[in-house]
FIDRENBA-769877 format. One line per field, with one value per residue: x, y, z of N, C-alpha, C, O in turn. Coordinates in pm, whole numbers, plus 32768, in hexadecimal, padded with zeros to 4 digits. Atoms other than C-alpha are relative to their C-alpha. Layout:
% FIDRENBA-769877
n_c1 = c(X / ...)
n_c2 = c(Y / ...)
n_c3 = c(Z / ...)
ca_c1 = c(X / ...)
ca_c2 = c(Y / ...)
ca_c3 = c(Z / ...)
c_c1 = c(X / ...)
c_c2 = c(Y / ...)
c_c3 = c(Z / ...)
o_c1 = c(X / ...)
o_c2 = c(Y / ...)
o_c3 = c(Z / ...)
***
This chain:
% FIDRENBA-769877
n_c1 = c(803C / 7FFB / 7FDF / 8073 / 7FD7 / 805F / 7FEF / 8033 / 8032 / 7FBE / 8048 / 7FE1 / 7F9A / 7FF2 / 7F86 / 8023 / 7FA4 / 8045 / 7FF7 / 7F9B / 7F75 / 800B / 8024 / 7F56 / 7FB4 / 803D / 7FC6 / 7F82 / 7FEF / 802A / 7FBC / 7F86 / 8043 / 7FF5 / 7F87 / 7FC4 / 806C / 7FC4 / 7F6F / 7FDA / 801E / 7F98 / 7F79 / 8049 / 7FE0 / 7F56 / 7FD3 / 8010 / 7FC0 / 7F64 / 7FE3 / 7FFA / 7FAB / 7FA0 / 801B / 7FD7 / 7F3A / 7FDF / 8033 / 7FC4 / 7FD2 / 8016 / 800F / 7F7B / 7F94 / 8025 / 7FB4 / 7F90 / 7FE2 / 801E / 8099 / 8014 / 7F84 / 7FCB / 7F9F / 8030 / 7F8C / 7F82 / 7F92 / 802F / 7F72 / 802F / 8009 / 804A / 806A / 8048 / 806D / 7FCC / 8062 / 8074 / 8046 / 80B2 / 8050 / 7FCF / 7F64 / 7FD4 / 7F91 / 7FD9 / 7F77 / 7FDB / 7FA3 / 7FAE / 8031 / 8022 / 8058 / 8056 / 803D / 801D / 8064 / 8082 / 8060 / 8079 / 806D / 80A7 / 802C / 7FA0 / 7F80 / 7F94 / 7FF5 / 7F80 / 8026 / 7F59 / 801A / 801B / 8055 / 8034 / 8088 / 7FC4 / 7FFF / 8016 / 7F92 / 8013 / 809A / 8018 / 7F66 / 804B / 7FB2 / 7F71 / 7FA3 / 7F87 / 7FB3 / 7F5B / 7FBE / 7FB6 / 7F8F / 8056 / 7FB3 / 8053 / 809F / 804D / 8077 / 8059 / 804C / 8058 / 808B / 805F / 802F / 809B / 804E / 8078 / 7FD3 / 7F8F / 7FAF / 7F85 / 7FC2 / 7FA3 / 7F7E / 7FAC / 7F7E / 7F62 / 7F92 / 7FC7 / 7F81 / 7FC5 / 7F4F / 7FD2)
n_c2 = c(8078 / 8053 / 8071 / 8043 / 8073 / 8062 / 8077 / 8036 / 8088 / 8074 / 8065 / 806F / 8063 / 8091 / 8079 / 8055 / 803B / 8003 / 807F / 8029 / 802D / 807D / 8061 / 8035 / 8042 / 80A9 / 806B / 8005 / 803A / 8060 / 801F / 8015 / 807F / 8042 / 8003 / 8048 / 8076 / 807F / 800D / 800D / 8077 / 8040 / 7FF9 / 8042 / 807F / 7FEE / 8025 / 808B / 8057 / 7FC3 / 8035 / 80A5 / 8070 / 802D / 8072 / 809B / 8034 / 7FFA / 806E / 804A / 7FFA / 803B / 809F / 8034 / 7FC1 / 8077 / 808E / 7FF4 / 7FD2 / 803D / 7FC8 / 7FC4 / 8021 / 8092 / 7FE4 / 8023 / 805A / 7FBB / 8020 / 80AC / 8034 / 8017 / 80E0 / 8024 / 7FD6 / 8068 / 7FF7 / 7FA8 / 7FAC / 8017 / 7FCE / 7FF2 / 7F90 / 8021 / 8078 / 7FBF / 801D / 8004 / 7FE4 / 7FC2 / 7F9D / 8032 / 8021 / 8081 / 8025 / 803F / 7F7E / 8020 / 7F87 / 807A / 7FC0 / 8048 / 7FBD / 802E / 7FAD / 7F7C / 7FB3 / 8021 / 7FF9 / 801E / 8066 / 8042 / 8038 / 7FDE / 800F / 8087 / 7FFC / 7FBE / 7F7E / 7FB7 / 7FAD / 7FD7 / 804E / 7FCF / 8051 / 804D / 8083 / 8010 / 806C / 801E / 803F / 8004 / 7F94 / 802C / 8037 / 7FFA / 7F75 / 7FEE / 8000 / 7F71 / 800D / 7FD2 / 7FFD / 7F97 / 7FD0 / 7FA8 / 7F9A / 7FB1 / 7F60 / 7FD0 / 8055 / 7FEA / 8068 / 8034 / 804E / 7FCB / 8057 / 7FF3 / 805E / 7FD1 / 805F / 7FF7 / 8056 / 8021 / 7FDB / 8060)
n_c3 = c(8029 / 7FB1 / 8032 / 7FB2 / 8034 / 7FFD / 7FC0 / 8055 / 7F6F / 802B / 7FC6 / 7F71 / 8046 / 7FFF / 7FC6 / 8040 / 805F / 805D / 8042 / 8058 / 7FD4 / 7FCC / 806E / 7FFC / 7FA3 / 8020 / 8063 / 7FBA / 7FB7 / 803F / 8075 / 7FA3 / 7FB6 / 807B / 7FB3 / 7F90 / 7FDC / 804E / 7FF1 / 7F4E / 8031 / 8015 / 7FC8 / 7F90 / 8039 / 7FDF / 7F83 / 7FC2 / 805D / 7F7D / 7F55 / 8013 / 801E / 7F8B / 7FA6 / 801C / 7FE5 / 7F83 / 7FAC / 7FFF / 7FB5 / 7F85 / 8019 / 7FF8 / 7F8A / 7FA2 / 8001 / 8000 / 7F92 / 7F97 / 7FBE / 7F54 / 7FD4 / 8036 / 8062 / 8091 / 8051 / 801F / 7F99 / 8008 / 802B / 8096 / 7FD8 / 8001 / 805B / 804A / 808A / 804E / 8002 / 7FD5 / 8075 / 7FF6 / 7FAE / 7F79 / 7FB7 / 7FA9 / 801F / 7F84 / 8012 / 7F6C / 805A / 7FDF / 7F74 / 7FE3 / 8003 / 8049 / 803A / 8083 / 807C / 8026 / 804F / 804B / 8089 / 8004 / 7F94 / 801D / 7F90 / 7FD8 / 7F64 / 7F96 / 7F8E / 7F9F / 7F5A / 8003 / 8053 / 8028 / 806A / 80B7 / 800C / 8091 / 8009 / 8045 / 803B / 8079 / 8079 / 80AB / 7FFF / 7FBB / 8014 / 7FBA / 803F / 7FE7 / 8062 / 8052 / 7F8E / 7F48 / 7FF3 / 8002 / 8025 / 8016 / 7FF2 / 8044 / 7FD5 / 805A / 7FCB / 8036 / 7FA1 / 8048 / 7FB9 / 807B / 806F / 801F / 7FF1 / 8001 / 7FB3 / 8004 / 7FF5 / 7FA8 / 7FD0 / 7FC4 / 7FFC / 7F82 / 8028 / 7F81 / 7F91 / 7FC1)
ca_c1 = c(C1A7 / C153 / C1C2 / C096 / C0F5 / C01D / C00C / C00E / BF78 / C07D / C019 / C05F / C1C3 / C182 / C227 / C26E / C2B7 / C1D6 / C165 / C257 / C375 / C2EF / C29B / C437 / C4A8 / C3CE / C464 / C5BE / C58D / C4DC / C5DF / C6E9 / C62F / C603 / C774 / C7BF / C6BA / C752 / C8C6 / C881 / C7C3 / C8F8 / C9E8 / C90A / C90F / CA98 / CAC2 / C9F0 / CA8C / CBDE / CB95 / CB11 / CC37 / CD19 / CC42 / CC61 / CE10 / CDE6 / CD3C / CE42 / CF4F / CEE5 / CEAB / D015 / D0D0 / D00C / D0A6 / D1E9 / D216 / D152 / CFF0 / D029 / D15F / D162 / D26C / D21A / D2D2 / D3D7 / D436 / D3EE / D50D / D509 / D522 / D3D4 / D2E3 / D1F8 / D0C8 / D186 / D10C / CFB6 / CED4 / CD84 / CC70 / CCB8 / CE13 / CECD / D046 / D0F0 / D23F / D2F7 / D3A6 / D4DD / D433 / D3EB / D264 / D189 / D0D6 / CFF5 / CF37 / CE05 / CD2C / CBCA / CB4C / CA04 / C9DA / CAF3 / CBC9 / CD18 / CD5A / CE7D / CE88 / CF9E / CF6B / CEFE / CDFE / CD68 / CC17 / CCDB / CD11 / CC79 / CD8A / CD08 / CB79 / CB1A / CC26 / CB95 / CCDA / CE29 / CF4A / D097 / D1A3 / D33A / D417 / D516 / D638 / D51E / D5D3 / D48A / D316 / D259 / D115 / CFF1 / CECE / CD76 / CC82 / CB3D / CA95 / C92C / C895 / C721 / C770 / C8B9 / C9A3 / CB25 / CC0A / CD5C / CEA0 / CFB7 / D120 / D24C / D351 / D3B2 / D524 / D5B6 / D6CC / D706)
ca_c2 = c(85F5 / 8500 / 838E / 82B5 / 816B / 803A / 7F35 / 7DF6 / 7CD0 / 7BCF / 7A76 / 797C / 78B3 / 7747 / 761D / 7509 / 741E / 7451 / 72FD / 72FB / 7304 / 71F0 / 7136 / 715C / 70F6 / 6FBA / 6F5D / 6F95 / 6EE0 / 6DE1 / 6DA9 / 6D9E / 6C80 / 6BCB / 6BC8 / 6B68 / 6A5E / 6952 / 69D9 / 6983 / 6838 / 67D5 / 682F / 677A / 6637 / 6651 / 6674 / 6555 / 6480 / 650F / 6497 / 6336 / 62CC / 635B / 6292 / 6154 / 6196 / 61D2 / 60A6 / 5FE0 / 607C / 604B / 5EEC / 5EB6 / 5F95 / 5E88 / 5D4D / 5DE8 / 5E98 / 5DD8 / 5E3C / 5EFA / 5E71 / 5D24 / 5D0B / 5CFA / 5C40 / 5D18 / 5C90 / 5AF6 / 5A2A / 5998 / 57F3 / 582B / 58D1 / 57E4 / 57E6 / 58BF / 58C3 / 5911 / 597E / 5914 / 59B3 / 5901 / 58CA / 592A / 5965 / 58FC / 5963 / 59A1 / 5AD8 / 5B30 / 5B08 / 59C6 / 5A01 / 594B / 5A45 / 5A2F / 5B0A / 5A5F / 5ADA / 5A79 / 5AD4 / 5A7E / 5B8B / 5C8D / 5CB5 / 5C8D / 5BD9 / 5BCD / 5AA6 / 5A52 / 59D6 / 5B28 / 5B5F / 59D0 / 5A60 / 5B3D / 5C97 / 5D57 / 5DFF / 5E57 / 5E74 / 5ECF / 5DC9 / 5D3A / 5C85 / 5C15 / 5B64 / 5ABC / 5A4B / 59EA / 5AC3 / 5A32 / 5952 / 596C / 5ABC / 5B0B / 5B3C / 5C2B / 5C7F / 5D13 / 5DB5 / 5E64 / 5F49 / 5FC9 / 6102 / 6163 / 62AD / 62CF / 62B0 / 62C0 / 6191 / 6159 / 6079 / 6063 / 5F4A / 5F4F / 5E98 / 5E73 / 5D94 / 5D03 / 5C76 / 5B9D / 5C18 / 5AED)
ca_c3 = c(5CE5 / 5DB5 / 5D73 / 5E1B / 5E7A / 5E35 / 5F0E / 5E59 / 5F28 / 5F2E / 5F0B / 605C / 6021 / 5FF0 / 60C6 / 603A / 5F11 / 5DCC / 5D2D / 5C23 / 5CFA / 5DD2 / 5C9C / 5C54 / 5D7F / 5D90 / 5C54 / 5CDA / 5DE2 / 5D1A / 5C4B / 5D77 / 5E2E / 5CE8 / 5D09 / 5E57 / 5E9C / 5DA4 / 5E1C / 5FA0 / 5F1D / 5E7C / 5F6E / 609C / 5FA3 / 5F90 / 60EE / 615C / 6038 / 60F3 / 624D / 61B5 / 613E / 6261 / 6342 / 627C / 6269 / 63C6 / 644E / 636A / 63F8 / 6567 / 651C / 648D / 6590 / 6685 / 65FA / 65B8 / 6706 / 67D6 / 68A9 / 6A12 / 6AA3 / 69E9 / 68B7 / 675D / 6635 / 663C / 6771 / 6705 / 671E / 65B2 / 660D / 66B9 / 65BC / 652E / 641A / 6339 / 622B / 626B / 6134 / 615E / 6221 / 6361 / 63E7 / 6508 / 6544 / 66A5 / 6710 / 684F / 6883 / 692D / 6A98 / 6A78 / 6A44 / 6968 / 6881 / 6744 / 6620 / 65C2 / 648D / 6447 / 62C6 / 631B / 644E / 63C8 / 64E5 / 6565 / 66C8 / 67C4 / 68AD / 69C4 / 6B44 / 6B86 / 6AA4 / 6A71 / 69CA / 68C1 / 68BD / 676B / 66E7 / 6592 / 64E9 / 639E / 6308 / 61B9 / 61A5 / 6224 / 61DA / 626F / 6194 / 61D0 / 612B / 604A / 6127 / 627A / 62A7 / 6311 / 62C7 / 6234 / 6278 / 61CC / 6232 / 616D / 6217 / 61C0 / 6242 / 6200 / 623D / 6196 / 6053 / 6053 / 6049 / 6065 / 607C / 60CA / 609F / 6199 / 618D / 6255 / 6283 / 63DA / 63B6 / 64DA / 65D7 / 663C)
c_c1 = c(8019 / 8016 / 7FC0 / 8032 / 7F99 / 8017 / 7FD5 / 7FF9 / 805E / 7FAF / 8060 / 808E / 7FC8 / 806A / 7FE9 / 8017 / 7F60 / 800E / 8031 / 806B / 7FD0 / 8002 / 80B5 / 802F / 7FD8 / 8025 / 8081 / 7FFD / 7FB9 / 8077 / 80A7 / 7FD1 / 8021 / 8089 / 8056 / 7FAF / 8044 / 80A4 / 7FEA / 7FAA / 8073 / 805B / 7FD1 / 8004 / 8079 / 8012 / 7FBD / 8031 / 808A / 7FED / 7FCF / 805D / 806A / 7FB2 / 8024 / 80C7 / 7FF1 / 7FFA / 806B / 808D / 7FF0 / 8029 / 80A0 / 805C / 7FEF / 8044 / 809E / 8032 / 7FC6 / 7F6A / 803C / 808E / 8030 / 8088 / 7FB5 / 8061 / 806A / 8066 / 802D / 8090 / 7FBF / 7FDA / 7F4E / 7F60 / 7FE3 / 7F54 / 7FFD / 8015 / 7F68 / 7FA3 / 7F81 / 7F9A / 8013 / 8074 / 8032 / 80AC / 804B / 8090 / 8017 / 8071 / 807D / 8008 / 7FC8 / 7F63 / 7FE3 / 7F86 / 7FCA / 7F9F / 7FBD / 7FB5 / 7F9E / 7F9F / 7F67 / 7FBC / 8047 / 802A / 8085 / 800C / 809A / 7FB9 / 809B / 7FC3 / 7FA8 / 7F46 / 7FA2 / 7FAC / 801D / 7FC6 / 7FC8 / 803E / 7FF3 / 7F59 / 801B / 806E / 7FBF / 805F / 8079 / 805B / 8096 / 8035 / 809B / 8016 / 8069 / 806B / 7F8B / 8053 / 7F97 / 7F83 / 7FEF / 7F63 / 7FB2 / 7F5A / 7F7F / 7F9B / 7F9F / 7FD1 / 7FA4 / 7FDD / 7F7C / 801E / 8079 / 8046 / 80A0 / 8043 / 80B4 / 8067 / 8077 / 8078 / 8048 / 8000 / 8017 / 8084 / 8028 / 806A / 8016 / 8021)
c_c2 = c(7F97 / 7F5D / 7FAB / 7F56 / 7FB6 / 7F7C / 7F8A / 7F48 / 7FA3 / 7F77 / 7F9C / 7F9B / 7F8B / 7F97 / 7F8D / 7FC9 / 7FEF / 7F44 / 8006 / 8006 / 7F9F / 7F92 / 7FD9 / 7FC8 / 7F87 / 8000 / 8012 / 7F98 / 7F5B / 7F95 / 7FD6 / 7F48 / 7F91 / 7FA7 / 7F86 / 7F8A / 7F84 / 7FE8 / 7FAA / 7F68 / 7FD0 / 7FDD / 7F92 / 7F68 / 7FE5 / 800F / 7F94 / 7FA5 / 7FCE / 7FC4 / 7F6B / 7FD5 / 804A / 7FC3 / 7F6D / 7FF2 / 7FFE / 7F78 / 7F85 / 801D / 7FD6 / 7F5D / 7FB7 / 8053 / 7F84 / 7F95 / 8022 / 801C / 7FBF / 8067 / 801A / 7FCB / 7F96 / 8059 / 7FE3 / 7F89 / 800D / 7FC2 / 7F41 / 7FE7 / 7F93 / 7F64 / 7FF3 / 8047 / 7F78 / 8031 / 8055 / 7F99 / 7FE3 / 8061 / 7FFF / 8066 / 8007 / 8007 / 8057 / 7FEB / 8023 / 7FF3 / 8035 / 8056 / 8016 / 7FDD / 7FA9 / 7FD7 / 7FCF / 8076 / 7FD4 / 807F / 7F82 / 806F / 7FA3 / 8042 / 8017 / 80A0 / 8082 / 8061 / 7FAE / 7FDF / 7FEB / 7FB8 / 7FD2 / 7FEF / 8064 / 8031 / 7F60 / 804D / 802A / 805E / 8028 / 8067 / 8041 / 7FE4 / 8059 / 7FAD / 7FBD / 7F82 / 7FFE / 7FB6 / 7FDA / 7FA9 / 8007 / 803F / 7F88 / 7FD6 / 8004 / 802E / 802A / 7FF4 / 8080 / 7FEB / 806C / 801C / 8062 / 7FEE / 8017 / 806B / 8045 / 8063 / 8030 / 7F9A / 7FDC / 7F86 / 7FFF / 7FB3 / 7FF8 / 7F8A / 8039 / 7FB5 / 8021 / 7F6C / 7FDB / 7FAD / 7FE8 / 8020 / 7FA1 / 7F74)
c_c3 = c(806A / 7FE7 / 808A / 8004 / 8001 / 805B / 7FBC / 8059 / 7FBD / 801E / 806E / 7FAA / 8036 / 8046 / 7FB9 / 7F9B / 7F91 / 7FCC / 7FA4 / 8031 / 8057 / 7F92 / 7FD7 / 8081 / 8011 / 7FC8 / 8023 / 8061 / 8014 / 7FB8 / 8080 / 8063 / 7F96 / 7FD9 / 8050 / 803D / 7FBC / 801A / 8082 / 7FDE / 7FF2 / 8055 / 80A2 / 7FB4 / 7FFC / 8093 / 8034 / 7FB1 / 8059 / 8073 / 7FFE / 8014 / 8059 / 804D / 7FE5 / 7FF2 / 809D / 8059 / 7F93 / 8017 / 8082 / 7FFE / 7FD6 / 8057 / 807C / 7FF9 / 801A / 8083 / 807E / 8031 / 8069 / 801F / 7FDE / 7F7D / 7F86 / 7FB4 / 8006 / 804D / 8010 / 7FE7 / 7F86 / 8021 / 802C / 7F8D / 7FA3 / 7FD4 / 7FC9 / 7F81 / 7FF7 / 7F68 / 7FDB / 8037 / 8085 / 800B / 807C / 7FE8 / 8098 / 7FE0 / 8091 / 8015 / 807A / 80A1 / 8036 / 7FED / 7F6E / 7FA3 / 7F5E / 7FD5 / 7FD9 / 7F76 / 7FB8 / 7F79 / 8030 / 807D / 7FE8 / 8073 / 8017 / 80A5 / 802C / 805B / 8043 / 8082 / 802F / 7FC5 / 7FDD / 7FB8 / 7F99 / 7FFD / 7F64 / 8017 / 7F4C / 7FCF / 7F69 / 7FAC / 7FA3 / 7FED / 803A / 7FC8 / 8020 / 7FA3 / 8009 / 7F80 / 7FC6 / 808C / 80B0 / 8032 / 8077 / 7FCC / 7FBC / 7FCC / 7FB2 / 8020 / 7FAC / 806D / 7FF2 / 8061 / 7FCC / 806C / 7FC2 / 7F84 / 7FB8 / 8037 / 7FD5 / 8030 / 7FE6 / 800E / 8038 / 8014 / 8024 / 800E / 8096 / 7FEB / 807A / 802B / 801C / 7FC3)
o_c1 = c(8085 / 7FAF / 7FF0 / 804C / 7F3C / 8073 / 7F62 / 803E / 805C / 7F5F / 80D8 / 808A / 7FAE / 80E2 / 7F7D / 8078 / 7F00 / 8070 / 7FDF / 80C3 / 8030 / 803D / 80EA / 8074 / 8029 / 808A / 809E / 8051 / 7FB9 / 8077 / 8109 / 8010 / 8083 / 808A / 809D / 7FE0 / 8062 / 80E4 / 803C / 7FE7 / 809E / 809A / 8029 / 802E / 8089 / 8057 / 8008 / 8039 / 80B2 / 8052 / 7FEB / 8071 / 80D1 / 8001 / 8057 / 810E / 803A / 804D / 805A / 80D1 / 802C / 808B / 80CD / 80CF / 804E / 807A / 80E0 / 8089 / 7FFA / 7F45 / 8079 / 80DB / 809E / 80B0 / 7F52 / 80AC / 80BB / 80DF / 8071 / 80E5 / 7F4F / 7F68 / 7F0C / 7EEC / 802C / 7F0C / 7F97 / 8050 / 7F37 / 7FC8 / 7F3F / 7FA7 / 801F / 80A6 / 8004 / 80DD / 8056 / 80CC / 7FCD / 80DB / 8080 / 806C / 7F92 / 7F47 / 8029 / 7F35 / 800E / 7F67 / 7FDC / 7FB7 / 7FAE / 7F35 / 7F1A / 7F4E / 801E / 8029 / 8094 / 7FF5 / 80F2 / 7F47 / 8104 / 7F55 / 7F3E / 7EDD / 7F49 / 7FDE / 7FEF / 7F4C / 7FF9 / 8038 / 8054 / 7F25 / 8072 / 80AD / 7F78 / 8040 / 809E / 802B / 80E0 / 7FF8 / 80C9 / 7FD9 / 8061 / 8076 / 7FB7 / 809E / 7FCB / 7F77 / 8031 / 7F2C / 7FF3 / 7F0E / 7FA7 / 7F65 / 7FCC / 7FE9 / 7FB0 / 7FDF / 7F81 / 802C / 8088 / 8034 / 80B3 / 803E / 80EC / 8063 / 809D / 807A / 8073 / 7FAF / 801B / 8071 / 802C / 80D3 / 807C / 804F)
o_c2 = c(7F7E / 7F42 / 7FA9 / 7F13 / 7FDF / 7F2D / 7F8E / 7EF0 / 7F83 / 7F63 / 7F86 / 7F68 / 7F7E / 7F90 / 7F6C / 8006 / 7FAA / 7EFB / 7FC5 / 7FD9 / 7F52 / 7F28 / 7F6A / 7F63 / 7F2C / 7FDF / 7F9B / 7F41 / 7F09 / 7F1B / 7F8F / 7EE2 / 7F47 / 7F2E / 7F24 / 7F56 / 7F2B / 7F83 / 7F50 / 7F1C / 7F92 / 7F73 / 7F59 / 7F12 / 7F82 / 7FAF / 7F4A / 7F43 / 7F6A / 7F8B / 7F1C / 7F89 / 8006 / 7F6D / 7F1C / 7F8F / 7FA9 / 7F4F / 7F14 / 7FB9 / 7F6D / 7F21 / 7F54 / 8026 / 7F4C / 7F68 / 7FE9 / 7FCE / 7FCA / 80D0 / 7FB5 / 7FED / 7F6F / 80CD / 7F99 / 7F36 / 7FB3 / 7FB1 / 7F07 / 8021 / 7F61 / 7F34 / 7FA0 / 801F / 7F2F / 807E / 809A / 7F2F / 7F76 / 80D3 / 804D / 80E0 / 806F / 7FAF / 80C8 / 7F9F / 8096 / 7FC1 / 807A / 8047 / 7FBC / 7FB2 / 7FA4 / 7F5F / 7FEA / 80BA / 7F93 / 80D7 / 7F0B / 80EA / 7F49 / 8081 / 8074 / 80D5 / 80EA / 80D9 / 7F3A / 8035 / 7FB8 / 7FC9 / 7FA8 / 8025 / 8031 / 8032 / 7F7D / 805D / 8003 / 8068 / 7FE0 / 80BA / 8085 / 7F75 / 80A9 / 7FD1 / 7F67 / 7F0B / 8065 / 7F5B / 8038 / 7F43 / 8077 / 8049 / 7F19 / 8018 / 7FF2 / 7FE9 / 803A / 7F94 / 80E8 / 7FA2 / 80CD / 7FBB / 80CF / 7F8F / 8089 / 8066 / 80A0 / 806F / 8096 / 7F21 / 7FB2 / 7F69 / 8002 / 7F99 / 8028 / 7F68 / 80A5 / 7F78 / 8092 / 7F10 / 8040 / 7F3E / 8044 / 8008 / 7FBC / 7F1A)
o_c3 = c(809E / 7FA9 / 80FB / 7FA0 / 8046 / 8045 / 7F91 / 808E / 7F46 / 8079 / 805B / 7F3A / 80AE / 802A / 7F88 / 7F6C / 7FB4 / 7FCE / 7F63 / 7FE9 / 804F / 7FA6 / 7FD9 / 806F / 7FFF / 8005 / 8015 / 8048 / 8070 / 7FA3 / 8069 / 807F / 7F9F / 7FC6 / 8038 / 80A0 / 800B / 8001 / 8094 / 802A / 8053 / 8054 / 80E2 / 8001 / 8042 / 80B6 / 8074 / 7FFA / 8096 / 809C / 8059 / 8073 / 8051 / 8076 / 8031 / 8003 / 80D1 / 80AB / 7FC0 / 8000 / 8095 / 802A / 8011 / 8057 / 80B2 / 805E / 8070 / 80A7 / 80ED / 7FFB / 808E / 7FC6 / 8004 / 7F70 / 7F83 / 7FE9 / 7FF3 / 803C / 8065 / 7FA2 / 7F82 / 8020 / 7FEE / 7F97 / 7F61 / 8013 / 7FCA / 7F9A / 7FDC / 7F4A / 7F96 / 8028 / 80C7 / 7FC5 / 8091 / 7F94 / 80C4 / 7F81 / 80D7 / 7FD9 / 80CE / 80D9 / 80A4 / 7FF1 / 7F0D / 7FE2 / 7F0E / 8016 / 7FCF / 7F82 / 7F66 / 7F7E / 8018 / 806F / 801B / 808E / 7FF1 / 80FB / 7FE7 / 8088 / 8013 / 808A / 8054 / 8006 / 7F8E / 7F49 / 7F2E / 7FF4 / 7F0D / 8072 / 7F2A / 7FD9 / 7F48 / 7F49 / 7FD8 / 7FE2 / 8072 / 7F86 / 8004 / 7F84 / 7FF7 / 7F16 / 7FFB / 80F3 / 8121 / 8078 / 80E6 / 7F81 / 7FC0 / 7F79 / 7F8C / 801E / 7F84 / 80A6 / 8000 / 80DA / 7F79 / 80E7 / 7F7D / 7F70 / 7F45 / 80AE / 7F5B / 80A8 / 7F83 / 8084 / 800B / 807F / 800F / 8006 / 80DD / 7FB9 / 80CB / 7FEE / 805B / 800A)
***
């Protein structure tokens, strides 16, 4: 007996992704987007929020490291002999506050509300260095016994739509 074989036409293998598994994966990957679209929104609003308001501490830092320490090779408060500091205190929008430090120069902080900056002015300088912008406000007031001063400084810092602002105090107490 003979056992005949049949040949049985195979059919051609298919490449490829049937429309019902594309149809799942689009919704997978529907559903993953969906997701991450509102996360990376958020997190892009939080970081520029974030770099507002270190810009606005920053620029009122700068601004009081300036008075306190002085601009470029001048001296700051730190270094004011106490007898000459004068228009302390200062609270308005305008005022300035002159003082000579222990090198004998002539040296002042100036702040104009109206323009929202901070200037340095000494022999050097006559026109007046800008030593702080974005200042909203300021303020110079003697400490208890004219120990010292202490000063006060608010920044703002816009980005779009994003607004911060930032208050800044220290103390300068006289060595001398």
């Amino acid at each position: 007996m003979y056992v005949t074989r049949q040949y049985i036409e195979k059919t051609p293998k298919r490449r490829g992704f049937t429309m019902a598994e594309m149809m799942i994966a689009l919704a997978i990957m529907s559903l993953i987007f969906a997701g991450a679209v509102p996360t990376y929104i958020m997190c892009l609003r939080t970081w520029t929020q974030g770099s507002v308001d270190i810009q606005a501490a920053q620029e009122c830092s700068f601004a009081l490291s300036r008075i306190v320490y002085g601009v470029g090779a001048q001296y700051g408060l730190r270094s004011a002999v106490a007898s000459t500091v004068t228009g302390v205190p200062a609270t308005s929008d305008v005022w300035t506050v002159t003082y000579t430090d222990i090198a004998g120069w002539t040296n002042s902080f100036s702040y104009n509300g109206t323009n929202d900056y901070l200037t340095y002015v000494n022999v050097d300088t006559p026109a007046g260095a800008n030593i702080g912008k974005n200042i909203i406000a300021a303020a110079v007031t003697n400490m208890p016994s004219s120990l010292g001063i202490i000063i006060s400084v608010t920044c703002r810092a816009i980005d779009g739509r994003y607004v911060s602002t930032n208050t800044m105090t220290t103390s300068v107490r006289w060595r001398n």
